[in-house]
Backbone bond lengths (Angstrom), bond angles and torsions (degrees), N, CA, C in turn:
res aa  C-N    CA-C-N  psi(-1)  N-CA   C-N-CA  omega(-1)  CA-C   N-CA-C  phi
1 X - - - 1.439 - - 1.511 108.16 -
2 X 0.856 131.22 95.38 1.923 138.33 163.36 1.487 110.24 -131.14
3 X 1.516 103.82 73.72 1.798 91.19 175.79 1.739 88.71 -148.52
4 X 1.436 115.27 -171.25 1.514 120.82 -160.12 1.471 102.96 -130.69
5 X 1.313 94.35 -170.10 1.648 106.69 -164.00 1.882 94.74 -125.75
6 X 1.804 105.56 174.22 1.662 100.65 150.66 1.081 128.77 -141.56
7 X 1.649 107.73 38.26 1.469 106.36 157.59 1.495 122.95 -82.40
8 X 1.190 128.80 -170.09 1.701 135.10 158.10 1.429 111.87 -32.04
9 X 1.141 121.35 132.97 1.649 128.99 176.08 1.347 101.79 -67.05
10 X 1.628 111.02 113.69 1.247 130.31 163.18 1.665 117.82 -31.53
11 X 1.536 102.96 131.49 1.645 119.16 -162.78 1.876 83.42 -67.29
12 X 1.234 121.36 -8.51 1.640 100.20 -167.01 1.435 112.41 -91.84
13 X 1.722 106.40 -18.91 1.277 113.53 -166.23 2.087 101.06 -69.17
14 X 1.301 101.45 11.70 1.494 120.38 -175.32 1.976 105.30 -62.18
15 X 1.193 108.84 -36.66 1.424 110.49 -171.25 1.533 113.66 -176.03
16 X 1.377 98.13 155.62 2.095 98.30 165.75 1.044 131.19 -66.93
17 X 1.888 129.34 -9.34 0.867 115.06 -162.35 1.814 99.23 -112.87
18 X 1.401 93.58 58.50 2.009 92.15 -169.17 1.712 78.95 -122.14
19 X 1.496 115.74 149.74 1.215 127.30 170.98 1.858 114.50 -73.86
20 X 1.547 106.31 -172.78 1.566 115.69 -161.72 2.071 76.29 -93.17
21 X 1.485 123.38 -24.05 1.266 104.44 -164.67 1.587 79.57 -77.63
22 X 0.783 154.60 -116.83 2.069 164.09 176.09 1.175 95.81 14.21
23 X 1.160 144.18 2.36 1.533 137.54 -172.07 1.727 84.77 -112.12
24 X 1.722 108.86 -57.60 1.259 97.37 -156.10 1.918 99.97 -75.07
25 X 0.978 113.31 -25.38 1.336 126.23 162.63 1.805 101.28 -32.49
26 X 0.898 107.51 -83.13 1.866 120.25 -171.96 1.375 106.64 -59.52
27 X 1.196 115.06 -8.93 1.843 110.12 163.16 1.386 130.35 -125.82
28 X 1.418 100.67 11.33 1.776 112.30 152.44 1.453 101.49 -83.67
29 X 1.491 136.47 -38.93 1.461 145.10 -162.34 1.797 84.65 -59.31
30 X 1.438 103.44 -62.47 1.654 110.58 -161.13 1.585 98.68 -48.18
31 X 1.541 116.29 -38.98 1.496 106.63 -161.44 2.005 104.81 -79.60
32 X 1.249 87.30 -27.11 1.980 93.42 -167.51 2.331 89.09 -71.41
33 X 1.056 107.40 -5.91 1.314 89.74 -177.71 1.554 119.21 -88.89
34 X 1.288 132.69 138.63 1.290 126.39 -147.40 1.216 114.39 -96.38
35 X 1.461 108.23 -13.84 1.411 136.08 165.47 1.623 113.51 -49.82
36 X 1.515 115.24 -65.84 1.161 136.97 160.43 1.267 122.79 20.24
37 X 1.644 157.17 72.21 1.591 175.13 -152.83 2.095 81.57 -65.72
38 X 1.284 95.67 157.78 1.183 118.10 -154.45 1.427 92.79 -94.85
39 X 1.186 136.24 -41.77 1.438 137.61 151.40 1.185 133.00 -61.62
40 X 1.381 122.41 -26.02 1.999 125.48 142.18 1.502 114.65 -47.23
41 X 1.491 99.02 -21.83 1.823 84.56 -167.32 1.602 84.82 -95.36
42 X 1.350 129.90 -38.96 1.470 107.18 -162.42 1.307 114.61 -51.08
43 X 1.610 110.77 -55.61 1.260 126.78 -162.09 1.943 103.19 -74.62
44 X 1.288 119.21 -19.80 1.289 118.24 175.44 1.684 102.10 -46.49
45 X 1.698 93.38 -60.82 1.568 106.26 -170.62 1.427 108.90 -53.79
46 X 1.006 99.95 -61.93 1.530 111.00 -174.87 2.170 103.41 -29.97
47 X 1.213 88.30 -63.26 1.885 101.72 179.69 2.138 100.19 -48.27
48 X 1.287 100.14 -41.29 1.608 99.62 179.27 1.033 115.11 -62.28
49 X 1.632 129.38 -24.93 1.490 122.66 -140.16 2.136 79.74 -126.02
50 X 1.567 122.70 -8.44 1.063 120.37 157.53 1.658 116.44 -68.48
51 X 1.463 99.03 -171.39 1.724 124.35 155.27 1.183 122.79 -75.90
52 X 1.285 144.91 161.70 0.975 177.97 -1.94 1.787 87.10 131.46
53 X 0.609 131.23 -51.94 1.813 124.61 -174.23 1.387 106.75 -102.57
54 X 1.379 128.59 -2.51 1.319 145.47 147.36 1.594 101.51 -45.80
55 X 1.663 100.88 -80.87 1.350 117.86 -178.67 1.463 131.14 -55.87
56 X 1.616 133.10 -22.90 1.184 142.05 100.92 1.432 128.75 13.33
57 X 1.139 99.53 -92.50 1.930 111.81 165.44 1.518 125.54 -29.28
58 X 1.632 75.64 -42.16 1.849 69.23 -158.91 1.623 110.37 -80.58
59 X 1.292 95.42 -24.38 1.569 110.78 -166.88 1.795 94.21 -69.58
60 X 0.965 140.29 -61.09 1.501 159.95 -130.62 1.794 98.00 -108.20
61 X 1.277 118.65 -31.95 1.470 140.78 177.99 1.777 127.63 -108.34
62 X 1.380 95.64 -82.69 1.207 111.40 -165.34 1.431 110.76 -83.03
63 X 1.232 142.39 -38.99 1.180 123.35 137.11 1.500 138.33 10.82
64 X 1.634 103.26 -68.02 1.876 105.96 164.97 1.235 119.20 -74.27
65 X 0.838 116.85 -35.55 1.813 127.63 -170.96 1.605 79.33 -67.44
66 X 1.416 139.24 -80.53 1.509 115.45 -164.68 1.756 111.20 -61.49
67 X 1.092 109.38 -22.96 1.577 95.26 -179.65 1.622 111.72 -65.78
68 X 1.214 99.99 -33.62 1.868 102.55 -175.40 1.548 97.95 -70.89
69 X 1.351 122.05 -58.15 2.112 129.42 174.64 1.996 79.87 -29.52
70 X 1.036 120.11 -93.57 1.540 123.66 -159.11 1.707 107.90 -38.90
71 X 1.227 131.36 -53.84 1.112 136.99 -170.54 1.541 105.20 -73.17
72 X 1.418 130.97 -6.63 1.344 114.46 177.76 1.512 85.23 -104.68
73 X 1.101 142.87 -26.94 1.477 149.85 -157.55 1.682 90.85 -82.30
74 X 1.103 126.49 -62.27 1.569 122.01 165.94 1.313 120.64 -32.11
75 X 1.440 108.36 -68.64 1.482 133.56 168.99 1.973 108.55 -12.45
76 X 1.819 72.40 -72.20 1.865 85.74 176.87 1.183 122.26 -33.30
77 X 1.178 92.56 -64.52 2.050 119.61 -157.22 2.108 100.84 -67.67
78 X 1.776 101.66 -22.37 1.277 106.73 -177.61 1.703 104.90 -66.90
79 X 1.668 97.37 -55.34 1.362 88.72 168.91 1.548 142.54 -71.50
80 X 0.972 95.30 -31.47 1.555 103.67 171.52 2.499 115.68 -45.67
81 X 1.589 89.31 -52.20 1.117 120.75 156.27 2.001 116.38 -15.12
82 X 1.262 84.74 -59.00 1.313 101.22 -168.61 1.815 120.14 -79.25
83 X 1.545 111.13 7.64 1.080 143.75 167.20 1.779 102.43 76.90
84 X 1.585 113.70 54.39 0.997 121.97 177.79 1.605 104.76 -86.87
85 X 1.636 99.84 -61.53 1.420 126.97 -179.18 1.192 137.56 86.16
86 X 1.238 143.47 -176.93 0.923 137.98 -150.23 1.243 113.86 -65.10
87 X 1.476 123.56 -19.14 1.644 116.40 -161.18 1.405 115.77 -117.42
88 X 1.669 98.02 0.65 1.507 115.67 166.78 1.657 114.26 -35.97
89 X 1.877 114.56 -55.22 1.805 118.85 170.65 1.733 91.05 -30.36
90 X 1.275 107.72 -77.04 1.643 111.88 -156.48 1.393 108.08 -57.56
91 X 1.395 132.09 -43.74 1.301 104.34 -175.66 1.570 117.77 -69.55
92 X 1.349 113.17 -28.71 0.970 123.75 179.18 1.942 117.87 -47.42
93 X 1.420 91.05 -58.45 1.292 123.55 -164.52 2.054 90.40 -58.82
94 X 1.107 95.26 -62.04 2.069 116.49 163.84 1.295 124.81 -41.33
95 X 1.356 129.48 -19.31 1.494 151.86 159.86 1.196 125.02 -76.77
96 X 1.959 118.79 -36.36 0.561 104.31 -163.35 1.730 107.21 -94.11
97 X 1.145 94.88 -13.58 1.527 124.01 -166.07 2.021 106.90 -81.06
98 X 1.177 93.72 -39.23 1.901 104.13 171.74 1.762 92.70 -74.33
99 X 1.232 125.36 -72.97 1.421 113.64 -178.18 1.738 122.39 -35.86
100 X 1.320 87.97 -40.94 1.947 95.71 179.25 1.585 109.22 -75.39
101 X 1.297 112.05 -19.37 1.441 108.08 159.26 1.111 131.02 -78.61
102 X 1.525 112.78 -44.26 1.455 122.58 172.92 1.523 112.30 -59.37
103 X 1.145 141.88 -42.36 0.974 165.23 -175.98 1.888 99.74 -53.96
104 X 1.541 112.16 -64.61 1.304 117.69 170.64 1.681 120.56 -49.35
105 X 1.618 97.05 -35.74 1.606 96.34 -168.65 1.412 106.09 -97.09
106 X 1.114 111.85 6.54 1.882 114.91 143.11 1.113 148.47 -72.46
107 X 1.506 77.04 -27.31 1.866 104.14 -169.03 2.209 93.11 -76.60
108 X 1.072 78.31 -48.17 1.557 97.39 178.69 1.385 139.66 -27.73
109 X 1.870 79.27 -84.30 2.002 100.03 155.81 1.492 124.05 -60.90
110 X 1.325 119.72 -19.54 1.707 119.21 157.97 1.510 123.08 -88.24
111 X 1.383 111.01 -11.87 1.749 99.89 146.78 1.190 135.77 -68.45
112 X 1.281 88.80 -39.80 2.275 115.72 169.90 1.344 88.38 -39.44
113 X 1.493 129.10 -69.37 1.331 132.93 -110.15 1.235 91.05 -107.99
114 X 1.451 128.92 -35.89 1.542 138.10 167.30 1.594 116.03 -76.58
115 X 1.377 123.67 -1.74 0.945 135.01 178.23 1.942 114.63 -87.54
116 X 1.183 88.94 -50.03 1.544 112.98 171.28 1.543 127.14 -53.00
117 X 1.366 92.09 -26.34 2.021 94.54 -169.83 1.120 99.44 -86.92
């Protein structure tokens, strides 16, 4: 279990000297919040259904790492939302990659061409 949540950073991830009960305390809060990314809750549980240095981790660690998984997963669905859709990654991703080519085969044909005189 080493992964995160995406509610508010647990009041426990405050210091070492908070017990495994204040740990599990600060990650029932994360789950009762309604806000909560769908990958904070797995890995919340997951940290509940661990040890004591399970529950640790996640709070102090894994916690962000799932809040960021949820917040790019939002991100997506924000854009997609906006009646871009699903293939927006690829064209996107496809633009940038034809420009980075085009870009090379410029660079190119004016060495040719500066090469020549």
């Amino acid at each position: 279990m080493r992964r995160m949540t995406d509610a508010q950073p647990a009041d426990a991830a405050k210091g070492p000297g908070l017990s495994a009960d204040d740990d599990r305390v600060a990650i029932a809060r994360m789950l009762a919040d309604k806000n909560t990314g769908r990958r904070v809750r797995e890995l919340a549980q997951k940290a509940l259904d661990g040890n004591p240095e399970d529950l640790r981790y996640f709070l102090e660690v894994g916690q962000f790492r799932a809040r960021f998984a949820d917040d790019q997963l939002r991100a997506l669905r924000t854009l997609a939302s906006t009646g871009a859709g699903d293939g927006t990654q690829w064209a996107v991703g496809g633009a940038a990659v034809a420009l980075g080519a085009g870009a090379g085969l410029v660079l190119v044909n004016r060495r040719r061409t500066t090469a020549g005189r």
